[in-house]
C-alpha positions as CSV (number, residue, x, y, z in Angstrom):
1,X,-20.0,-24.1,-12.3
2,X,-18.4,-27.1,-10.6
3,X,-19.2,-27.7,-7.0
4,X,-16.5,-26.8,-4.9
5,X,-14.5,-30.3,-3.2
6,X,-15.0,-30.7,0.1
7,X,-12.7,-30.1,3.2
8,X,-10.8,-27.8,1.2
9,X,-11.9,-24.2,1.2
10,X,-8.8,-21.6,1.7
11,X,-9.5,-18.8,4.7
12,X,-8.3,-15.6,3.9
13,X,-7.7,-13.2,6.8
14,X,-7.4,-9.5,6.4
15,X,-6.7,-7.2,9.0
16,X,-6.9,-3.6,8.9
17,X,-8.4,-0.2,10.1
18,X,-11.2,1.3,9.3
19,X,-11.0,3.3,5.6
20,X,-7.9,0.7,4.9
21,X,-9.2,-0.6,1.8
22,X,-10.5,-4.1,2.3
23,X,-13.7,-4.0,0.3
24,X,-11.9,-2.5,-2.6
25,X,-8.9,-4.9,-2.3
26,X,-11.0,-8.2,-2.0
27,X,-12.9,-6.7,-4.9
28,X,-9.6,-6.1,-7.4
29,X,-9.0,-9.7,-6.4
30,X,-11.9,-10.8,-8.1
31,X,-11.4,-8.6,-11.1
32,X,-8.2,-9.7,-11.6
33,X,-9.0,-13.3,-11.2
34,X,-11.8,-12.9,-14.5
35,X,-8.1,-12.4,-16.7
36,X,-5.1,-13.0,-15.0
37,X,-4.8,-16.8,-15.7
38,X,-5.3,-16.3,-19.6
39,X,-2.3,-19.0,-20.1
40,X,-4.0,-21.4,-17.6
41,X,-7.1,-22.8,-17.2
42,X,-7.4,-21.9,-14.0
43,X,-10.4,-19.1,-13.0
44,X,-11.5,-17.0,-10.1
45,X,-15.6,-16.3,-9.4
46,X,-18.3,-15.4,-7.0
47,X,-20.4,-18.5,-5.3
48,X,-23.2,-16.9,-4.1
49,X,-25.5,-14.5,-4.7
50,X,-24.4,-11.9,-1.5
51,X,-20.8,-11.8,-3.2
52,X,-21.3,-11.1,-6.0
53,X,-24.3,-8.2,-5.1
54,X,-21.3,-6.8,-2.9
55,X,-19.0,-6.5,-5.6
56,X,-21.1,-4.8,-8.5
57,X,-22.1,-3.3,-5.9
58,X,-18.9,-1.5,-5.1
59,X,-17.7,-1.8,-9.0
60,X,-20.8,0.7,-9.6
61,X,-19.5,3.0,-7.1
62,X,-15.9,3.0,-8.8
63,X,-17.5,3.3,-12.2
64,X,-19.2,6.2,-10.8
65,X,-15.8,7.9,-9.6
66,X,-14.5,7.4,-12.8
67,X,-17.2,8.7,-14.7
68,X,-17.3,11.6,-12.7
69,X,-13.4,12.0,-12.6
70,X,-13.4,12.5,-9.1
71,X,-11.3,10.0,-6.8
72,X,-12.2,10.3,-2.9
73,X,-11.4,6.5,-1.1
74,X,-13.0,8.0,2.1
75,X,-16.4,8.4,0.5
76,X,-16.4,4.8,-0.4
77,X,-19.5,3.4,1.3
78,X,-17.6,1.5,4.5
79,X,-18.8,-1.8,5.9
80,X,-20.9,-2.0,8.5
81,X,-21.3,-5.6,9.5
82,X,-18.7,-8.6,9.0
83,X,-19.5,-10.4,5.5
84,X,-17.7,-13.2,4.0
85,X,-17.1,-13.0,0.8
86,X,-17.4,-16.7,-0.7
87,X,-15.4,-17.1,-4.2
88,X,-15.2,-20.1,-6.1
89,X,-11.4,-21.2,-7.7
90,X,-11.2,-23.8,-10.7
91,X,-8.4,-25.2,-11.0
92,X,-9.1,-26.0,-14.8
93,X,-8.6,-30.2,-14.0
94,X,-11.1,-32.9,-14.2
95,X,-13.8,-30.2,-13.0
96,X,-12.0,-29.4,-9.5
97,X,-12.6,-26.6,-8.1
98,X,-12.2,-25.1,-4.2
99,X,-14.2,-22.5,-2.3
100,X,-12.2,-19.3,-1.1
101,X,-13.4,-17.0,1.6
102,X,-12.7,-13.9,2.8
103,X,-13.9,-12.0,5.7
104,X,-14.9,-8.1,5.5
105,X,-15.9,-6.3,8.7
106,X,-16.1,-2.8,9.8
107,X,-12.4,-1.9,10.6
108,X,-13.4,0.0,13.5
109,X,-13.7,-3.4,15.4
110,X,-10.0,-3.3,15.8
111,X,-9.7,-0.4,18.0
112,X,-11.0,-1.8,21.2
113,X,-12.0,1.8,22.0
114,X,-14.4,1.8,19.0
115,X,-16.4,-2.1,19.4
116,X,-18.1,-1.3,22.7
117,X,-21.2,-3.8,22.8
118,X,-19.9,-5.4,19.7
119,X,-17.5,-7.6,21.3
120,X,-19.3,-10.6,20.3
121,X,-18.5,-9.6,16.5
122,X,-15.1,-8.7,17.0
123,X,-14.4,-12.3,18.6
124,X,-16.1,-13.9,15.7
125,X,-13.9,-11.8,13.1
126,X,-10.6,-12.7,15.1
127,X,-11.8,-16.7,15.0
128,X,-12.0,-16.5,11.6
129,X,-8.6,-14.8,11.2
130,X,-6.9,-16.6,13.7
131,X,-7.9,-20.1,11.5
132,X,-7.1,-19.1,7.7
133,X,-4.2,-19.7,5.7
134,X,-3.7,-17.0,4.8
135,X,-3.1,-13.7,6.3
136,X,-3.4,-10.3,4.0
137,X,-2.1,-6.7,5.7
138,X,-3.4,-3.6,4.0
139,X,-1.7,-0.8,4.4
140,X,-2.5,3.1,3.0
141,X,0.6,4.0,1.0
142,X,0.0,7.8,1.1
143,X,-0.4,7.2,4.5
144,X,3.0,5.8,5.2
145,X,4.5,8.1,2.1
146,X,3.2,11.4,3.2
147,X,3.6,11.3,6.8
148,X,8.2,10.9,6.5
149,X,9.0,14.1,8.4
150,X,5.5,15.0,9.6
151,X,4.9,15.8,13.7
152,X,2.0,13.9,13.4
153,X,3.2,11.1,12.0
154,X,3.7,9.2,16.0
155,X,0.0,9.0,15.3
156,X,0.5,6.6,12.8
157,X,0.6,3.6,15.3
158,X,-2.7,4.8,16.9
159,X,-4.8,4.9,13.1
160,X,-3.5,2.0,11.3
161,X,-4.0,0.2,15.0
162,X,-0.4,-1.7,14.2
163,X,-0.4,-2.7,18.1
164,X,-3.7,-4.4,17.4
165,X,-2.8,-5.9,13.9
166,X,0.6,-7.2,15.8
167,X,-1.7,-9.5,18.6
168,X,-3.9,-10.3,15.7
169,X,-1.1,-11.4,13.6
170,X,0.4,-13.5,17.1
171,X,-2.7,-15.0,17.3
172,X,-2.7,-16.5,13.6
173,X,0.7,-17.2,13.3
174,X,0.4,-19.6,16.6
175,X,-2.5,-21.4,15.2
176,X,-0.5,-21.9,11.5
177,X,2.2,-23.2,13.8
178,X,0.2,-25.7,15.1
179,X,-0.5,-26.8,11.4
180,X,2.7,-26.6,10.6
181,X,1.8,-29.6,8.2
182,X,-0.2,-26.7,6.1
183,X,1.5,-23.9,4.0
184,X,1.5,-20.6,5.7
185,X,0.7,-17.2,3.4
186,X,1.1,-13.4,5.1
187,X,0.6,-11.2,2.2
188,X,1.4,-7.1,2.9
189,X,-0.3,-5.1,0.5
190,X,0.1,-1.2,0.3
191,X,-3.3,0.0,-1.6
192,X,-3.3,3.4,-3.3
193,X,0.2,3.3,-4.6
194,X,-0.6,4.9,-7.6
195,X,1.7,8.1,-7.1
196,X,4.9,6.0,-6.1
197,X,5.3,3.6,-9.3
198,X,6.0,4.5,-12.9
199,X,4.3,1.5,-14.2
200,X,1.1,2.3,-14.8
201,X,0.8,6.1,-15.0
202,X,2.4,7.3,-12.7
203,X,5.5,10.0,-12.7
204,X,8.2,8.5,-10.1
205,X,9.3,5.8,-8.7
206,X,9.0,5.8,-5.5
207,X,9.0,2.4,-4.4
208,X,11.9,1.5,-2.7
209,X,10.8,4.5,-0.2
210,X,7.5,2.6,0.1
211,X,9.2,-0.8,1.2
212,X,11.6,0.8,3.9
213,X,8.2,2.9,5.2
214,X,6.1,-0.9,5.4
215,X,9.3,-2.5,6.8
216,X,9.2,0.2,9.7
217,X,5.6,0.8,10.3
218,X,5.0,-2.5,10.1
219,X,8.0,-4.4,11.7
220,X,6.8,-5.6,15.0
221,X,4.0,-7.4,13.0
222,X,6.2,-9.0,10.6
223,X,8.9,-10.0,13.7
224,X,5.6,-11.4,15.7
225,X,5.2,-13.8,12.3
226,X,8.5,-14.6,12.2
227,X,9.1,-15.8,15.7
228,X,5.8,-17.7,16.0
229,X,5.6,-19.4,12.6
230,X,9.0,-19.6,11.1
231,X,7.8,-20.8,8.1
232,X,5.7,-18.8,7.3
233,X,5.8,-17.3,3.4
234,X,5.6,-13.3,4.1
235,X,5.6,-11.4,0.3
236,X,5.0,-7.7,-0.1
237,X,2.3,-6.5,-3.4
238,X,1.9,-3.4,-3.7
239,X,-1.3,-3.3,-5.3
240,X,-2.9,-0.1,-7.3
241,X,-6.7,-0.2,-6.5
242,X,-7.9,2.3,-9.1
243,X,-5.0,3.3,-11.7
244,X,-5.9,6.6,-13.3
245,X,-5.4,9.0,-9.8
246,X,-2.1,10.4,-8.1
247,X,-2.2,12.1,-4.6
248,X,-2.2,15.7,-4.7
249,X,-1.9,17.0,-0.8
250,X,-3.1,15.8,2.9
251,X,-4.2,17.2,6.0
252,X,-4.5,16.5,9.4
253,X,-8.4,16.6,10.5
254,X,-9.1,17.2,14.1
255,X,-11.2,14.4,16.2
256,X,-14.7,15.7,17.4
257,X,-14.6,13.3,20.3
258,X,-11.1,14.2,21.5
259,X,-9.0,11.8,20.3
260,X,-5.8,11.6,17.5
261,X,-6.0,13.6,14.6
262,X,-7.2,11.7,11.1
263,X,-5.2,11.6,7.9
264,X,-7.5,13.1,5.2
265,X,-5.5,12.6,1.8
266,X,-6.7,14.7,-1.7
267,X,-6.3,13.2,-5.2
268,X,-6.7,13.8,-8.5
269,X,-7.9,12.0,-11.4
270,X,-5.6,11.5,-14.3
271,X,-7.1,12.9,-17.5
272,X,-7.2,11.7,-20.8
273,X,-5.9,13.6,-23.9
274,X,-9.4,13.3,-25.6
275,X,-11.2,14.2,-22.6
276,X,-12.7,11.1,-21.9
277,X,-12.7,9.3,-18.0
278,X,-10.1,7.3,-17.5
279,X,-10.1,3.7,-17.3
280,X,-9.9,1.5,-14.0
281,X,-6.6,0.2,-14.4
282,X,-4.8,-2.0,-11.8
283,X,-1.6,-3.3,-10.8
284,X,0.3,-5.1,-8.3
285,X,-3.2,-7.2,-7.5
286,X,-1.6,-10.5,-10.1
287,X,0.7,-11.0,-7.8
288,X,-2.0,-11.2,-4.7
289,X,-4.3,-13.7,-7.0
290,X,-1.2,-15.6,-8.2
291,X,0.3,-15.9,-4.7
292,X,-3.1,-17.0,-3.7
293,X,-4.1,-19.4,-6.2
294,X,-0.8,-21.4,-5.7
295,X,-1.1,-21.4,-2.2
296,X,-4.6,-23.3,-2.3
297,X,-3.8,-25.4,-5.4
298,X,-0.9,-26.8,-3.0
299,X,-3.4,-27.3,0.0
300,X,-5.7,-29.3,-2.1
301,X,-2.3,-31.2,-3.6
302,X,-1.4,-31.8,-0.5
303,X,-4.4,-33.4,0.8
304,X,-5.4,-35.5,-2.5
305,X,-1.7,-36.8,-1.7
306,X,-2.6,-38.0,1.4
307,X,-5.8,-39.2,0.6
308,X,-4.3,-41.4,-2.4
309,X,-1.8,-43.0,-0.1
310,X,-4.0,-44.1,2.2
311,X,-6.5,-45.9,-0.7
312,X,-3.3,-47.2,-1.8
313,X,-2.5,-48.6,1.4
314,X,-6.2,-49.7,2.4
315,X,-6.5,-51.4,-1.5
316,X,-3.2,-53.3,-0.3
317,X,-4.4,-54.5,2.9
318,X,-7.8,-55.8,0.8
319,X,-5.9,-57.5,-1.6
320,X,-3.1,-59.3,0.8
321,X,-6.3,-60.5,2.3
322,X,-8.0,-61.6,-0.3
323,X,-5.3,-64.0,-1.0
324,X,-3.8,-64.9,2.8
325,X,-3.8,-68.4,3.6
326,X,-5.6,-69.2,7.0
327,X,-5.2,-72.6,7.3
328,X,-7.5,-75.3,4.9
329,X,-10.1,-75.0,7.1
330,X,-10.4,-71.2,7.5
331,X,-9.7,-70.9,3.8
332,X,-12.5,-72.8,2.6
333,X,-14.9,-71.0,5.1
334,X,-13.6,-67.3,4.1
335,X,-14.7,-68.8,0.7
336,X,-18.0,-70.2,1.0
337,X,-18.7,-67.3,3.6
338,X,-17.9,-64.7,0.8
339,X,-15.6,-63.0,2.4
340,X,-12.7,-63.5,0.0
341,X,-15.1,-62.2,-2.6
342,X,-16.0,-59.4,-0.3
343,X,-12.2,-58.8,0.2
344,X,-11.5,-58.6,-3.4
345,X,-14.3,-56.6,-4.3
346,X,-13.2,-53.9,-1.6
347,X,-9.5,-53.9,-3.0
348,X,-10.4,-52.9,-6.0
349,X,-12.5,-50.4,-5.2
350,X,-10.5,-48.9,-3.3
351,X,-7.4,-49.5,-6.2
352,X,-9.9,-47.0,-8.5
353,X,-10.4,-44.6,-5.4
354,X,-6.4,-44.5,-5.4
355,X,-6.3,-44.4,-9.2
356,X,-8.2,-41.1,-9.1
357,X,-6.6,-39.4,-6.4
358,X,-3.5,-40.2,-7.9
359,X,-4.6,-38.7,-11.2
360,X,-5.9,-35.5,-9.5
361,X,-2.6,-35.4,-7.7
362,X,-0.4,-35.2,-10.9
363,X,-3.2,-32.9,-12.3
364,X,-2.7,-30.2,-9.6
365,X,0.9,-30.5,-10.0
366,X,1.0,-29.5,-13.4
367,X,-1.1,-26.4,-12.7
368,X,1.2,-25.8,-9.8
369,X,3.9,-25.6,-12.1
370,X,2.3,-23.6,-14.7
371,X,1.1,-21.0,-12.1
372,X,4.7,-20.7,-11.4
373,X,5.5,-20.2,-15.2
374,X,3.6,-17.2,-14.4
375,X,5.9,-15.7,-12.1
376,X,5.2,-12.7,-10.0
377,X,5.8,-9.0,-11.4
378,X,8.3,-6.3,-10.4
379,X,7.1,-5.2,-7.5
380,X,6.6,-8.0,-6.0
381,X,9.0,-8.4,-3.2
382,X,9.6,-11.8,-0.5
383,X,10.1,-10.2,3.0
């Protein structure tokens, strides 16, 4: 593996409840990137040892779902402490590659009324979200599905802690203002949509239900983006985290301490006709990795662009004074003294430091435009 290059290393913020789905998203994103750039030569993988524990980790704990044919996301083990997930991207030129990471953290540290003594954490999760690039939204799609009509649904607010995700959001979308230079990303990414698309198993379609309920759950977060970073990119991927299960029925579960009630939701594992478990199959998740893999392939353009300009410019100012006539007396000096040689030397070293750039530059820009070759699937939607 290459080492990643340095100063470039994309931030991904995800924000979210607790029982949301982040684990399980961040780890699709890795599974997809092992195949989804099979016309590229662009790949996805873990850099360090924790990550990748974490995510056969949690691929062990699917694999045991499946085996079992059983499907229950709220008995996914939870987190409980922040981890950063450190990833590795190669872009598949000259041996570049950049560092991704993403933050995971228990989701209860949104809810100011669940982080008591653990504001110290908290603060250091918001940091980090506040300065990525990119900002992902997870939402629960049976959440938002299976609430339309419910009483209970004015809890909705309260569990998916939009209020919270909205300051959160504020907060980012000031800072990516402030680098306005830099692309801006917000990604919103229903998880669980398996029973509202007919694209990869399931019955209906359902998904132009889905957007409206995002659009209103979630619209004070996405106006918050919009007024504070204009330009910010917003795209909606619905992802499907497991593939082979459909929601079957919900109920409201009372709070022991008092407080809203909790959306418990049932589902069912799709069988096979020979009997055998189902595969893990994904969708939507492309999109994410696609999204994402331009996004920091067009950072990392965008500073080798800078970076050859100015070796152009510094090999320019070397050269002119290599050759600048200072008068006889200074001329002859500059001469003996060596610094015309010096001069020279240093003009064209930094003519080869420009040279490279440059050709890392035109690089990225071909796999830029092949990573849009790719395009982005069905359900993918710009907001």
């Amino acid at each position: 593996m290459t080492a990643p290059a340095e100063g470039t290393s994309l931030r991904i913020g995800i924000i979210g409840p607790t029982r949301i789905g982040k684990t399980t998203l961040v780890n699709t994103l890795l599974r997809a990137g092992e195949t989804a750039f099979e016309q590229t030569d662009v790949r996805m993988r873990w850099a360090d040892h924790m990550t990748e524990r974490k995510i056969l980790e949690q691929r062990a704990e699917l694999e045991g779902w499946r085996l079992s044919k059983q499907f229950n996301p709220g008995a996914l083990r939870g987190t409980d402490d922040a981890f950063v997930f450190r990833f590795v991207l190669e872009t598949g030129f000259g041996g570049l590659s950049m560092r991704l990471d993403a933050m995971d953290y228990p989701g209860g540290l949104v809810n100011p009324a669940h982080r008591l003594g653990r504001e110290a954490e908290w603060e250091e999760c918001r940091a980090f979200i506040a300065n990525s690039t990119v900002l992902v939204v997870p939402a629960d799609a049976a959440m938002l599905m299976e609430t339309a009509g419910d009483e209970n649904r004015h809890h909705l607010p309260a569990i998916l802690t939009t209020p919270e995700i909205e300051d959160v959001a504020r907060d980012w979308a000031r800072n990516r203002h402030q680098h306005r230079h830099e692309p801006a990303l917000a990604i919103v990414c229903p998880v669980r949509t398996e029973s509202y698309f007919a694209d990869n198993g399931g019955r209906r379609d359902r998904s132009d239900e889905l957007l409206e309920h995002v659009r209103e759950v979630y619209r004070d977060v996405l106006k918050v983006i919009r007024a504070e970073a204009p330009a910010t990119r917003i795209h909606y991927c619905p992802v499907d985290t497991v593939g082979p299960v459909e929601f079957l029925s919900a109920r409201w579960l009372p709070d022991v301490a008092g407080g809203h009630p909790h959306f418990s939701a049932k589902y069912r594992v799709r069988r096979r006709p020979d009997g055998h478990p189902p595969e893990i199959s994904t969708a939507g998740i492309d999109d994410v990795l696609v999204l994402l893999a331009r996004h920091l392939i067009d950072l990392r353009h965008r500073e080798l662009d800078v970076t050859a300009r100015h070796h152009r410019t510094s090999a320019n100012d070397w050269a002119a004074q290599a050759v600048q006539d200072l008068g006889a007396m200074r001329n002859v000096w500059n001469t003996v003294s060596g610094k015309r040689r010096k001069a020279r030397r240093m003009a064209e070293a930094k003519r080869l430091e420009a040279v490279s750039a440059e050709e890392q530059v035109s690089g990225l820009a071909g796999q830029l435009l092949r990573l849009a070759e790719l395009g982005l699937g069905p359900r993918h939607r710009e907001l």
